[in-house]
C-alpha positions as CSV (number, residue, x, y, z in Angstrom):
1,X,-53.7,0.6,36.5
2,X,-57.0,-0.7,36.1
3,X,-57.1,-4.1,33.5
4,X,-60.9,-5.1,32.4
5,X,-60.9,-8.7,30.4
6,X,-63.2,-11.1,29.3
7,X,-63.8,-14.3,30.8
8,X,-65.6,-16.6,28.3
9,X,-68.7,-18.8,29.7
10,X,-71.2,-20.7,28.5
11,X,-71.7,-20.9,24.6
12,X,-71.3,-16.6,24.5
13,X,-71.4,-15.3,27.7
14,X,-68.6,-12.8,29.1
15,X,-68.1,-12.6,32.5
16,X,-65.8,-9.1,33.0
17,X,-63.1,-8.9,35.4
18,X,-61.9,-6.4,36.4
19,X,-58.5,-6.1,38.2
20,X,-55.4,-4.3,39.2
21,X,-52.6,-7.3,39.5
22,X,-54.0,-7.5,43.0
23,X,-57.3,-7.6,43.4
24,X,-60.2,-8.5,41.5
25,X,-64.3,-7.2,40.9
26,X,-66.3,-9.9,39.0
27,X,-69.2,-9.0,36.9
28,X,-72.3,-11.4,36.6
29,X,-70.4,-14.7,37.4
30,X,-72.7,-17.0,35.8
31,X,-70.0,-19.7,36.2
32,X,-67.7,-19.9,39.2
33,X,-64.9,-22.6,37.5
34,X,-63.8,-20.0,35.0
35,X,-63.8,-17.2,37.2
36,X,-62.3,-19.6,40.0
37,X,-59.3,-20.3,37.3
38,X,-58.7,-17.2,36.4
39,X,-58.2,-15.4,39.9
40,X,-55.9,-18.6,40.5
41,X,-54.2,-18.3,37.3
42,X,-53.5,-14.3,37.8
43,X,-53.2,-14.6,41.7
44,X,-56.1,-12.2,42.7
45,X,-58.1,-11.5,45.0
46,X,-61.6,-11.5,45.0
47,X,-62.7,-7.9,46.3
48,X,-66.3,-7.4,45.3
49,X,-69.2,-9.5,42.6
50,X,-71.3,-6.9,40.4
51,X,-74.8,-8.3,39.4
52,X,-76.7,-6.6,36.7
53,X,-80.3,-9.0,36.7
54,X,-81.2,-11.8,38.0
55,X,-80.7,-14.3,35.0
56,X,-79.5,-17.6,36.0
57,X,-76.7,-17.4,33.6
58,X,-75.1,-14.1,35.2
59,X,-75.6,-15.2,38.7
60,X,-75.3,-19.2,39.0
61,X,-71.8,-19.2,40.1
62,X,-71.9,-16.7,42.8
63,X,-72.5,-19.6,45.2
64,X,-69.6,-21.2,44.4
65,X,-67.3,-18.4,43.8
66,X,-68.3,-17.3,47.4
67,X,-67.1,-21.0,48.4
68,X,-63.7,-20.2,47.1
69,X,-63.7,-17.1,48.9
70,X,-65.9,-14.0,50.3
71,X,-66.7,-11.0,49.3
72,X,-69.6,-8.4,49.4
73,X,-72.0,-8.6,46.8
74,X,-73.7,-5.7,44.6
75,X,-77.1,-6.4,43.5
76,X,-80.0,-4.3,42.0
77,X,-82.9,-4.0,44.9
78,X,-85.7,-4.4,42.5
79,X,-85.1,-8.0,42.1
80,X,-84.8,-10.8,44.3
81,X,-81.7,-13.4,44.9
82,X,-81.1,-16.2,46.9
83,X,-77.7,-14.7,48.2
84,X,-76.8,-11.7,51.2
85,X,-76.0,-8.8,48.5
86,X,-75.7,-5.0,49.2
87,X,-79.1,-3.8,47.3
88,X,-78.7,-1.2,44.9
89,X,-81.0,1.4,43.3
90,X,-81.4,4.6,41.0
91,X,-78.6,6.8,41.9
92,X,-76.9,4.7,44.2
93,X,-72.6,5.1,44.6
94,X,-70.6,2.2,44.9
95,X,-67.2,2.5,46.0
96,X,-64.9,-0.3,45.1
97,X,-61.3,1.1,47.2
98,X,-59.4,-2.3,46.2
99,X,-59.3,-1.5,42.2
100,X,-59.8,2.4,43.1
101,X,-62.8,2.5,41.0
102,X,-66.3,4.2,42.0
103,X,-70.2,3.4,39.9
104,X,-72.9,4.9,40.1
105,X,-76.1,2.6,39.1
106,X,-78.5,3.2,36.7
107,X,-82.0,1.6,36.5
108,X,-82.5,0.2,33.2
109,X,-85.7,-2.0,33.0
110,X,-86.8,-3.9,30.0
111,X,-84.5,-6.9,29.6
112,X,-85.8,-7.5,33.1
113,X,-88.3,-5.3,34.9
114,X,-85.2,-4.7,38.2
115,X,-82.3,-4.4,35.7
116,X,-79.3,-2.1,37.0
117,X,-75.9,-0.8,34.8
118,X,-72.9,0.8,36.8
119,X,-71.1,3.6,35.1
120,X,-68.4,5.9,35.5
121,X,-66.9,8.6,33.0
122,X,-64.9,5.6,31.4
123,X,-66.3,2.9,31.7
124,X,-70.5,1.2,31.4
125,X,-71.4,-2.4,32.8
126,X,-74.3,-3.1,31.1
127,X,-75.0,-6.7,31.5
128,X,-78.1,-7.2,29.0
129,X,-79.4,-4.2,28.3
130,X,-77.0,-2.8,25.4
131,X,-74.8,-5.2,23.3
132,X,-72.7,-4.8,20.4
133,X,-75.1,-3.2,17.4
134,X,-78.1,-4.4,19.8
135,X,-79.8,-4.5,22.6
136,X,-81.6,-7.1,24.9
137,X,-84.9,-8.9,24.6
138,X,-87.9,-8.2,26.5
139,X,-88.6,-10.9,29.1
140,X,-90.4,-8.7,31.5
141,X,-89.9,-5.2,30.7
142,X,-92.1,-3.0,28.0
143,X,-90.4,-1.6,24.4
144,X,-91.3,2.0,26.1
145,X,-89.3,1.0,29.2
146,X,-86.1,-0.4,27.0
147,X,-86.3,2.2,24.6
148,X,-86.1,4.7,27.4
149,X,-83.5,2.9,29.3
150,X,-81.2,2.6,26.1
151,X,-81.8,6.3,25.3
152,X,-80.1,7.0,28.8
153,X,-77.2,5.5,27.9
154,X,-77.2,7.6,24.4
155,X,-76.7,10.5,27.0
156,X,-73.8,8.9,28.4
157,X,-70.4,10.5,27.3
158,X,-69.0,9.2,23.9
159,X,-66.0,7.5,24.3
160,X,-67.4,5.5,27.2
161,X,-66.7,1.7,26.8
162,X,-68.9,-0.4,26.5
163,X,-68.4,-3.8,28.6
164,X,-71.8,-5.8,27.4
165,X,-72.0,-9.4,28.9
166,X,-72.6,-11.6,25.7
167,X,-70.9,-12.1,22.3
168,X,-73.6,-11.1,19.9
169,X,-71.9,-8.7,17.7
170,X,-71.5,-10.2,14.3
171,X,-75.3,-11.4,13.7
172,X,-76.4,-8.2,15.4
173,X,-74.4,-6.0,12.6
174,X,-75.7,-8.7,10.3
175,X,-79.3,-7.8,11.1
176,X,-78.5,-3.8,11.2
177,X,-77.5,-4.0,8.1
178,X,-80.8,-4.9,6.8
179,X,-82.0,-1.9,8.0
180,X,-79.4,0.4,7.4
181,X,-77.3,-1.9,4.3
182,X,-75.6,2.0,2.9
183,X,-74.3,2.5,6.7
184,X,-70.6,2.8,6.1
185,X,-69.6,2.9,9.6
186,X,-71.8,-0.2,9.9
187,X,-69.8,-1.8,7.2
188,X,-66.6,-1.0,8.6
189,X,-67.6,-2.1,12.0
190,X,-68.7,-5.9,10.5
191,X,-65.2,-5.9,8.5
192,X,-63.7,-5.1,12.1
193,X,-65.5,-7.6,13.6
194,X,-64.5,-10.4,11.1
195,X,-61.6,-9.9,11.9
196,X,-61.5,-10.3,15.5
197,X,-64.0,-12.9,15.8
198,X,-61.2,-15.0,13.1
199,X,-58.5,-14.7,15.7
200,X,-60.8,-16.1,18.6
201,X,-60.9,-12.1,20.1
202,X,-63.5,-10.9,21.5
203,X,-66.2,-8.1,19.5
204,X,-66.2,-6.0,22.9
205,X,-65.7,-3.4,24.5
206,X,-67.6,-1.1,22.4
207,X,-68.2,2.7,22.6
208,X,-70.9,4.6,23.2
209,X,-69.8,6.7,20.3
210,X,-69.8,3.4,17.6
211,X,-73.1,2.2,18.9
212,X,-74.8,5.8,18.3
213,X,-73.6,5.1,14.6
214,X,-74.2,1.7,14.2
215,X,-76.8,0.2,16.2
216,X,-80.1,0.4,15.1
217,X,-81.7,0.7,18.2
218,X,-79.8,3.7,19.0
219,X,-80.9,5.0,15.2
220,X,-85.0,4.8,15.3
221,X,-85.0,8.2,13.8
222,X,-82.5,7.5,10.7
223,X,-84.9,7.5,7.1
224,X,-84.0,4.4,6.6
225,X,-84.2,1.8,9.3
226,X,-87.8,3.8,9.4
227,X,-88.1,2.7,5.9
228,X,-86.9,-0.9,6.5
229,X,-88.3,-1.1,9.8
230,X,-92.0,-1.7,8.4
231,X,-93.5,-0.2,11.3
232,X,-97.0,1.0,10.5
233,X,-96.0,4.5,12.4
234,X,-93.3,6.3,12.2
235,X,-92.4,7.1,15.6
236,X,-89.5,6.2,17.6
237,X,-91.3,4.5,20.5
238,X,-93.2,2.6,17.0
239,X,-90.0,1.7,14.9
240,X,-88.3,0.1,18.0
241,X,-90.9,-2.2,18.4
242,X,-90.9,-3.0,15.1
243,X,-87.2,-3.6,14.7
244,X,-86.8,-5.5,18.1
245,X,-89.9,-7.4,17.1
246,X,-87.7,-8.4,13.2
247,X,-84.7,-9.0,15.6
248,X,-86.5,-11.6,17.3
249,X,-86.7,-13.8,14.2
250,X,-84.1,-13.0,13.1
């Protein structure tokens, strides 16, 4: 049986694990010592590191995590590290035998311009591309090249969870409802959220089904974050530039 659990880092970061009592995939290991810990603290073993983008703080650990002990690493092929990784592109198949799970990779630029996700009929690793009622910021990518990416993984199948790699839900649902403030699913979801964040749980993992009805950038058609978006045209390409650009200052 396959477990999938956070491993806080950093002031929000969450590095997924995933595991089967025996042996471990690790997910954007921006820091080794928690990672380190938590394979000792569950005795696993490390079988495999997944890297979504080259961002220091989901791939500063692998060094040392690699000290501590070996295993092959996934990475996307459009982007360069410092480290011997299996490159990945468009399309690609990984097969992880250890945890009997299998991905295939998705190309997702925007958040970066070589940004990969690995998905399955259960399960998408999304690193920074989606989050919880939001999405990434453009560091190198173009809002066309986001908005298409995150309309790829609209087509994904509903009740896919959604593993995103930082805690940003409760100000992103803050902000959506600005757009959207008569979204009851919305309202329910920050209620939800309250409540988890109180007991120190993590917002994640999503759905693809609750993001299609509660994060704006999902929702660039909806009357009303068109309304609220104040984006001069009305198109979607238009309002997510707009909305991403009112997230930023959010």
């Amino acid at each position: 049986m396959l477990n999938i659990i956070p491993i806080p880092a950093f002031d929000d970061n969450y590095i997924w694990l995933l595991h089967n009592k025996r042996y471990a995939v690790v997910v954007d290991p921006g820091d080794a010592v928690p990672v380190i810990a938590t394979l000792n603290k569950l005795n696993l073993t490390l079988a495999a590191i997944l890297i979504t983008h080259h961002h220091s703080d989901h791939i500063d650990g692998v060094t040392a995590l690699l000290e501590h002990q070996e295993a092959p690493i996934y990475a996307p092929q459009y982007e360069k590290f410092n480290f011997e990784h299996i490159k990945l592109a468009e399309g690609d198949e990984i097969t992880l035998p250890e945890i009997s799970q299998s991905f295939r990779v998705m190309w997702l630029p925007g958040h970066t311009l070589g940004h990969i996700a690995y998905v399955n009929d259960e399960t998408l690793l999304c690193g920074d591309t989606l989050f919880g009622a939001g999405c990434g910021r453009l560091f190198e990518g173009t809002p066309n090249q986001l908005l298409s990416s995150l309309n790829r993984l609209k087509a994904l199948k509903g009740s896919t969870k959604v593993f995103c790699t930082h805690e940003y839900s409760a100000k992103n649902i803050a902000f959506a409802l600005t757009l959207e403030p008569d979204n009851v699913d919305l309202m329910q979801r920050e209620v939800n959220v309250r409540a988890q964040r109180a007991q120190q749980l993590p917002s994640l993992p999503s759905t693809i089904n609750w993001e299609l009805k509660t994060n704006p950038f999902l929702r660039c058609s909806q009357a009303t974050i068109i309304k609220n978006s104040q984006a001069e045209n009305h198109d979607e390409l238009s309002v997510f530039t707009a909305i991403r650009t009112l997230r930023n200052h959010y």
